[in-house]
C-alpha positions in Angstrom: 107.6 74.4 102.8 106.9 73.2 99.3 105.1 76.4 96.8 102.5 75.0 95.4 99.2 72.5 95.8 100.5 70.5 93.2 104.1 70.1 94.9 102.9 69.3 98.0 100.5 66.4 96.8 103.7 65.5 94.6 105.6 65.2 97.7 102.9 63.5 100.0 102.4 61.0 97.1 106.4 60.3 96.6 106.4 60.1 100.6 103.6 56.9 100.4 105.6 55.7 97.6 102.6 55.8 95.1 102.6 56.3 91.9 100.5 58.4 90.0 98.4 55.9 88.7 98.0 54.4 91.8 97.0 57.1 93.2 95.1 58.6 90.1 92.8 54.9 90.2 92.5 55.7 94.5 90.4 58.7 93.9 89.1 58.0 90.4 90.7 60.2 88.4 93.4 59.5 84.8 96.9 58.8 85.2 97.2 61.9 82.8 94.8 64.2 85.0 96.5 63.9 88.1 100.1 64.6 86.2 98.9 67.8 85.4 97.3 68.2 88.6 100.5 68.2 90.3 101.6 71.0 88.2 99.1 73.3 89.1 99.3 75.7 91.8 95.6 75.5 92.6 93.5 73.3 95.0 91.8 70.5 92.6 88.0 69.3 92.6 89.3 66.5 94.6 91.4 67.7 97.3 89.8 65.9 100.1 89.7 62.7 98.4 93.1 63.0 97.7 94.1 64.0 100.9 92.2 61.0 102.1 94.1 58.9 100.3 97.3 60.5 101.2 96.8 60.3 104.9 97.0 63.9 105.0 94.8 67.1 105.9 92.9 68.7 102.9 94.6 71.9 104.7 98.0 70.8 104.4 97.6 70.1 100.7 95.5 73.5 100.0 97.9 75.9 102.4 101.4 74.0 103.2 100.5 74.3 107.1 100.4 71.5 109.1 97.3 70.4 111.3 97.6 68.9 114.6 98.7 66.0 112.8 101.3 65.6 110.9 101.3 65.3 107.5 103.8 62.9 106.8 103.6 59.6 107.8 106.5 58.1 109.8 107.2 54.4 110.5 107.5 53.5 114.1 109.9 51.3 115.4 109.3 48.1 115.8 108.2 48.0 119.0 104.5 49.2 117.4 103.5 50.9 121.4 101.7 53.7 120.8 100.8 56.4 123.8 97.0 56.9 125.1 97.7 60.5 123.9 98.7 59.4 120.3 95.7 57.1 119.8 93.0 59.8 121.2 94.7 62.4 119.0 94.6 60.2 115.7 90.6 59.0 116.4 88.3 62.2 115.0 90.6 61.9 111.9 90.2 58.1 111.7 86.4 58.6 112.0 85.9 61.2 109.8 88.1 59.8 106.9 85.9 56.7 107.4 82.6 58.4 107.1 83.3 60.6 104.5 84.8 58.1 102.6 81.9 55.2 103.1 79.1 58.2 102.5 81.1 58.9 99.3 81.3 55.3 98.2 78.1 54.1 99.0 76.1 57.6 97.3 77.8 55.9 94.1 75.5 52.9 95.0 72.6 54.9 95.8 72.9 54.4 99.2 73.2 56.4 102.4 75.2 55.2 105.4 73.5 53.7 108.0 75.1 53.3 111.4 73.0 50.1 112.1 73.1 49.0 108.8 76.8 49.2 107.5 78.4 48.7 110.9 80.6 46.4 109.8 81.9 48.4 107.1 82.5 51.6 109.5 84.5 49.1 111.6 86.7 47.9 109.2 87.3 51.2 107.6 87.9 53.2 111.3 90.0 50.1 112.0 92.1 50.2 108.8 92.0 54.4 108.9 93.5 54.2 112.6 96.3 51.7 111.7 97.2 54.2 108.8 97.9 57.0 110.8 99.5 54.9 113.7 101.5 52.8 111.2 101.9 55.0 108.0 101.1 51.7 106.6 98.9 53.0 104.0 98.4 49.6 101.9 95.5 49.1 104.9 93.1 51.3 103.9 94.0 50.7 99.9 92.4 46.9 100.5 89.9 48.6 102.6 88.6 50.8 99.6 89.5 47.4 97.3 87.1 45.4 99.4 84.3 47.8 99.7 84.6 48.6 95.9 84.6 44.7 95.6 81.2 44.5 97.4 79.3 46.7 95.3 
């Protein structure tokens, strides 16, 4: 298990093959900020977006302990067939990455989510959320946030 906070978002990052400023602009912070983020050893303001971004558990990053999910995304064969199991498992996280995230984006706008009202959004961002944590392909949900950010 990596020591610190900052290792372990090091390592989740390096794992997604982002850079820091990639993943500094994801969660709207300075390339320099996060670099000396991930040499601290405590949780930063913006673990969960972060860990959003990451694809991993706000827990994992604060305590090095895995959830019931994993924290590290893993390819899958090509194949792409996926148990009932896997997808029930990976659904809660899907749908609460997507409304935290779209409540998040949208109090920028001075809006609140509305189920009726941004249905479409919720469905593109649970779609792209689930394919993440199915796929690893995490390029999904970086259009995703593109698009929504797009829309404003």
């Amino acid at each position: 298990m990596t020591s610190s906070v900052g290792k372990r978002i090091e390592e989740a990052r390096k794992g997604r093959k982002l850079t820091q400023k990639e993943l500094a602009n994801m969660v709207g912070m300075s390339q320099q900020a996060f670099a000396a983020l991930e040499k601290r050893d405590t949780a930063p303001k913006k673990l969960y977006e972060i860990s959003e971004a990451l694809g991993v558990s706000a827990e994992y990053l604060r305590t090095g302990k895995e959830s019931n999910a994993s924290h590290i995304a893993v390819a899958r064969p090509a194949e792409n067939s996926f148990t009932c199991e896997e997808v029930e498992e990976i659904i809660p996280i899907a749908l609460e990455r997507t409304v935290v995230a779209l409540t998040k984006q949208l109090a920028q706008n001075g809006e609140r989510l509305d189920l009726y009202k941004h249905q479409n959004l919720i469905s593109e961002f649970l779609s792209a959320s689930v394919a993440v944590e199915l796929s690893g392909d995490y390029e999904l949900i970086t259009r995703a946030f593109e698009r929504l950010k797009a829309t404003k």
